[in-house]
N, C-alpha and C positions, 0 to 999 in steps of 0.2 A: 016658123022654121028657123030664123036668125037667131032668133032666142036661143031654141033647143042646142045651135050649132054652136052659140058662143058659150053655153053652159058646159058643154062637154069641152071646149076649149080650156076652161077655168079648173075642170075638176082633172082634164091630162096634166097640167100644169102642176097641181097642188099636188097628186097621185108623184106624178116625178120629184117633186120637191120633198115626197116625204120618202120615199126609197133613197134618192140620193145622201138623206141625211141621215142615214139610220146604222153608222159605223158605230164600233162598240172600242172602248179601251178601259181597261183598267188603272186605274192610277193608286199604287199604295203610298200611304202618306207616313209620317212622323209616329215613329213607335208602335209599327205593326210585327205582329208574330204569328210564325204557324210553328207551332208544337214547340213551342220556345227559342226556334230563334228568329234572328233581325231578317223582317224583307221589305226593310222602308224603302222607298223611293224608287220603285220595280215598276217599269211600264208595261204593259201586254195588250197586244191587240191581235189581229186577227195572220199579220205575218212574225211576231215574234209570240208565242204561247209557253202554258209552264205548269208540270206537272210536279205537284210534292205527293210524297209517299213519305210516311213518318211512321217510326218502326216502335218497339217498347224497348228491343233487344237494340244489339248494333246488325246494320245489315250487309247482304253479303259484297255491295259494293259502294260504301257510304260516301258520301257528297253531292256537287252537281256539275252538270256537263250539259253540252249542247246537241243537238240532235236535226240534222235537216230533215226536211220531210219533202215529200215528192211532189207536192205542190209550191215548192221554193222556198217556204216558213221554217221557222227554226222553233224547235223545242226545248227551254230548258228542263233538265230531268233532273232532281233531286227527291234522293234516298237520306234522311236523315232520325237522328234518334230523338225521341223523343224528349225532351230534357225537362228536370225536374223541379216542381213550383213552390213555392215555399207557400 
């Protein structure tokens, strides 16, 4: 019975240890691109997020802006054109 009791001791321990650690962030590094242009060094995690929309045309309200969202996080919104590769 001390056994069973200290095994489930071990596996609550390890069960929380692995939840607690389980945050997610992105990190872009050194000459990254979405649809041609620069998004080095852009952090996002789970209170700062970020949506691109990349157009062929230009679109009807092109750049990026910030966006709260009702859970306190912030969205950057970018509408950009798509640019052209040689």
């Amino acid at each position: 019975m001390k056994i069973l009791s200290q095994l489930l001791l071990c596996l609550s321990i390890l069960l929380h240890a692995a939840v607690s650690t389980a945050r997610s962030e992105v990190r872009f590094g050194k000459n990254v691109r979405i649809g041609g242009h620069d998004v080095s060094n852009q952090i996002f995690n789970k209170k700062r997020r970020a949506k691109y929309y990349i157009y062929k045309n230009k679109s009807k309200n092109p750049g990026c802006r910030w966006k709260r969202n009702r859970d306190g996080s912030k969205t950057k919104i970018c509408h950009l054109k798509r640019k052209k590769t040689r």
